[in-house]
Residue frames relative to the residue before (quaternion, step in Angstrom):
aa qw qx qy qz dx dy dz
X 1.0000 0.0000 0.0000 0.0000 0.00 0.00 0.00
X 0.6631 -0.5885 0.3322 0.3219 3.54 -1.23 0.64
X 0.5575 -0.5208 0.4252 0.4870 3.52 -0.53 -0.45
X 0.7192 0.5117 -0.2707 0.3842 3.22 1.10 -1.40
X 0.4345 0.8225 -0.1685 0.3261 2.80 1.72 -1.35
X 0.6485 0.4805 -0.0637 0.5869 3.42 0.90 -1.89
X 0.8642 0.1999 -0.3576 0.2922 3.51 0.41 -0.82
X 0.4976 0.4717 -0.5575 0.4681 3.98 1.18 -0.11
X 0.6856 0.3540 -0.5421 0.3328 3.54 0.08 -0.40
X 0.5475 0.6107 -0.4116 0.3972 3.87 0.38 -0.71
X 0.6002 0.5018 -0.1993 0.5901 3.58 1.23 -1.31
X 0.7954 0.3101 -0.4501 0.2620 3.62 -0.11 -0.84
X 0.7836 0.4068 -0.2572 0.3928 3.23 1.61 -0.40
X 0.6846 -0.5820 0.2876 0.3314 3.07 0.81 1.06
X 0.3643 0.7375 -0.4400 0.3603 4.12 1.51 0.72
X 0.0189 0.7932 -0.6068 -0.0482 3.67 -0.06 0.84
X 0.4470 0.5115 -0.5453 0.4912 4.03 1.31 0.44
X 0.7217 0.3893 -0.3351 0.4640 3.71 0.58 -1.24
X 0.6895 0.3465 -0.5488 0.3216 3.95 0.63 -0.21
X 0.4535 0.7352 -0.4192 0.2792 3.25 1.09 -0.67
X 0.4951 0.7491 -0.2489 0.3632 3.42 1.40 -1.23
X 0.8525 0.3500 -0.0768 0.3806 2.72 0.49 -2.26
X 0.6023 0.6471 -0.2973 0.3607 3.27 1.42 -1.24
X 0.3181 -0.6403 0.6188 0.3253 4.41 -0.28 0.51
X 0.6369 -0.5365 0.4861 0.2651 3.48 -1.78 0.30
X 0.6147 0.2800 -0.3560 0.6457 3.81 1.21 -0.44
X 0.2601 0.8197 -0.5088 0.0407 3.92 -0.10 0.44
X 0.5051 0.7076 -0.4924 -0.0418 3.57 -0.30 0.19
X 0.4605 -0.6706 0.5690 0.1198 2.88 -2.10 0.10
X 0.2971 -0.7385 0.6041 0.0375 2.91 -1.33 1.81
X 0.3320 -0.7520 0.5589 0.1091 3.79 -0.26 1.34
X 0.9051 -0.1650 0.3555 0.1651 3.32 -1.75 -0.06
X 0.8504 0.1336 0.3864 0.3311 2.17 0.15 -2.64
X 0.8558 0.2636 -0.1867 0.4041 3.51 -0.80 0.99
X 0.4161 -0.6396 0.4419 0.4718 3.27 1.38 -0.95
X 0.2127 0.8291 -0.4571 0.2415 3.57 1.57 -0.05
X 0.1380 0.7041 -0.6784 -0.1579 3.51 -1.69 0.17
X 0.1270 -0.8787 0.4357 0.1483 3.25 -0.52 0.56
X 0.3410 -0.7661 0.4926 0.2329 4.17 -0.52 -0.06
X 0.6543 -0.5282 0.2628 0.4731 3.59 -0.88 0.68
X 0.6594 0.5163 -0.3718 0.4005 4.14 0.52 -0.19
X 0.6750 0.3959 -0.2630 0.5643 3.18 1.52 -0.34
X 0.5921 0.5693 -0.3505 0.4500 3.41 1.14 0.08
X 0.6959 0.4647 -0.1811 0.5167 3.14 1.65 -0.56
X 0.5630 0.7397 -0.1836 0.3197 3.04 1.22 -0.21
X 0.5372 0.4140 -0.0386 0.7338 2.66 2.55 -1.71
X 0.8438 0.0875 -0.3590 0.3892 2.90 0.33 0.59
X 0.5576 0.4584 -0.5603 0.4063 3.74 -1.75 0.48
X 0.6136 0.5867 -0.3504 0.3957 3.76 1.56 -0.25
X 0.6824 -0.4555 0.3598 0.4443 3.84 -1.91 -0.06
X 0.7855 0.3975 -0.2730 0.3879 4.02 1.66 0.13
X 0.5386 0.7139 -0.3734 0.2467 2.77 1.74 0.38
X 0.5523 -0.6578 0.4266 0.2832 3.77 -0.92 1.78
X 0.3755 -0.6400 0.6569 0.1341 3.14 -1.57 1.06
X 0.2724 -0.6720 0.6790 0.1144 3.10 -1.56 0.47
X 0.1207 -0.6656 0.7353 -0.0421 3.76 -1.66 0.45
X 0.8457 0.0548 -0.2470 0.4699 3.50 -1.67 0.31
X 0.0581 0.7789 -0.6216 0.0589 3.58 0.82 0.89
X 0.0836 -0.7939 0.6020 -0.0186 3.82 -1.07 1.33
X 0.1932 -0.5552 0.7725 0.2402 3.84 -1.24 0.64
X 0.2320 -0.6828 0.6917 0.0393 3.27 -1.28 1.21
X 0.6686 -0.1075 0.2584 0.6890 3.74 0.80 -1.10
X 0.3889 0.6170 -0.6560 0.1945 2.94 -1.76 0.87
X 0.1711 -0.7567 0.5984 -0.2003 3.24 -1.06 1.55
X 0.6959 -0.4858 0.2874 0.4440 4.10 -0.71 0.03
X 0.6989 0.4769 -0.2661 0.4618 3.44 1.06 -0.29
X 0.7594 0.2469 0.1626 0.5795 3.85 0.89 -1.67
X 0.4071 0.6210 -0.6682 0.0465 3.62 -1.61 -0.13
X 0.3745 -0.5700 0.7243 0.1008 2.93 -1.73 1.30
X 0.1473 -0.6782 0.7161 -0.0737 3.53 -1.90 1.36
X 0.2705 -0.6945 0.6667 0.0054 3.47 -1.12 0.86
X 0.4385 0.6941 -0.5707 0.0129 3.98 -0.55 0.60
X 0.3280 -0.6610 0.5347 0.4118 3.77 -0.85 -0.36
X 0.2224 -0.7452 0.6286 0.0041 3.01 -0.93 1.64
X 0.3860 -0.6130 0.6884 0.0369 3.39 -1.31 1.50
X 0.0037 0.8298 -0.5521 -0.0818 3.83 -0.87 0.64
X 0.4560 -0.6470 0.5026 0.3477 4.01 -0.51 1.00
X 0.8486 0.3018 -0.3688 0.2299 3.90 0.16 -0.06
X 0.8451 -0.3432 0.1780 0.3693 2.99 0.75 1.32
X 0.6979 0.5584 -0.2290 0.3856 3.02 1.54 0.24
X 0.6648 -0.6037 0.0596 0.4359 3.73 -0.24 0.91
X 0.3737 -0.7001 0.4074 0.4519 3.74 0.07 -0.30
X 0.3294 -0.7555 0.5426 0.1623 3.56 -0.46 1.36
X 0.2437 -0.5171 0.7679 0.2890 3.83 -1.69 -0.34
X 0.1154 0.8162 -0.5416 0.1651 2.85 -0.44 1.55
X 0.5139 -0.6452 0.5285 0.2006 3.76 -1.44 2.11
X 0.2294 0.6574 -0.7016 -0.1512 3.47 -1.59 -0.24
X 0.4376 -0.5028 0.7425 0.0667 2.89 -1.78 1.13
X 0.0585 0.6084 -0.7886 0.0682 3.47 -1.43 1.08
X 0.0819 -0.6492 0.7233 0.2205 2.47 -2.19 0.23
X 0.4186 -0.7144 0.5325 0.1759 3.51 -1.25 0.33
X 0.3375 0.7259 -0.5964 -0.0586 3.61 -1.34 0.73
X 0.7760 0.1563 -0.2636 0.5513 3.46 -1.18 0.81
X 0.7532 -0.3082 0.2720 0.5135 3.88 1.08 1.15
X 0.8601 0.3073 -0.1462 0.3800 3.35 0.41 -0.80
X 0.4983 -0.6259 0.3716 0.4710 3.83 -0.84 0.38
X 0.2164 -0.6326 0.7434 0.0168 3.36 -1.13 0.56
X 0.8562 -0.1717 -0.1660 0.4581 3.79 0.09 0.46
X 0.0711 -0.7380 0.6428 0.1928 3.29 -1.63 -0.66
X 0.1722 -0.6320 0.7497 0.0940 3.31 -1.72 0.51
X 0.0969 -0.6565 0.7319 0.1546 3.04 -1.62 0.39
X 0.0643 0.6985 -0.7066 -0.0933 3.06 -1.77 -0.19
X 0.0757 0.8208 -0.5505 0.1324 3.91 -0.75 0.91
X 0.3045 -0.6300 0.6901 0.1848 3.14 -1.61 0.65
X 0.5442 -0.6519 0.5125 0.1274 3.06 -1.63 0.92
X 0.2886 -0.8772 0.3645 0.1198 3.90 -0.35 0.94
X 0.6698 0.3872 -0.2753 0.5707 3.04 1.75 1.01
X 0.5604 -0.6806 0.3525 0.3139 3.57 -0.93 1.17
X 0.8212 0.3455 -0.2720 0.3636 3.37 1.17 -0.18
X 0.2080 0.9464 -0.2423 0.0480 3.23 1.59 0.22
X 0.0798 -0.8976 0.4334 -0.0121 3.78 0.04 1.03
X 0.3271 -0.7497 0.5114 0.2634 3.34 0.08 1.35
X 0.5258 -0.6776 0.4451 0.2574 3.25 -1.04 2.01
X 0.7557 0.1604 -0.2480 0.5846 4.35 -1.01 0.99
X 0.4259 0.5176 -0.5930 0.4462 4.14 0.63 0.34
X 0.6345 0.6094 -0.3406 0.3317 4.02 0.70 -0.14
């Protein structure tokens, strides 16, 4: 199975042992939003919980032993719109060692939840 593969499914089912797996030990993640970084304990944290955002048309776009780009629409529990939303990984020792997102909101009025 892919990496990426391993991790929406690990995500869709709410498995913070199996992301833990996938996630490497220097991981982090550069979101969207806010200017935020975050590290693999805080990735786990957000997720396996009552707010963690679901995903759907989850896509491998590209992805190879080093990189892969993913494509899914992510649904979020606080009231916020549901975005189409890119990541950029990268992979070491098997496992992801970063992300990037980048996404487009899927509603004409869409207010990035605390931009108020």
């Amino acid at each position: 199975m892919s990496i990426i593969a391993a991790y929406n499914e690990a995500w869709d089912n709410n498995d913070a042992e199996a992301l833990a797996e996938i996630l490497h030990d220097e991981f982090v993640f550069n979101p969207h939003v806010g200017g935020m970084t975050m590290g693999k304990a805080d990735l786990l944290g957000f997720a396996g919980g009552d707010n963690t955002p679901t995903s759907e048309n989850n896509r491998i776009l590209f992805e190879n032993d080093e990189v892969g780009v993913s494509h899914s629409i992510i649904h979020f529990a606080n009231d916020s719109d549901s975005e189409a939303v890119l990541s950029f990984l990268r992979f070491k020792d098997g496992k992801i060692v970063s992300m990037e997102t980048g996404a487009t909101p899927l509603s004409d009025d869409y207010k990035l939840v605390g931009s108020e």
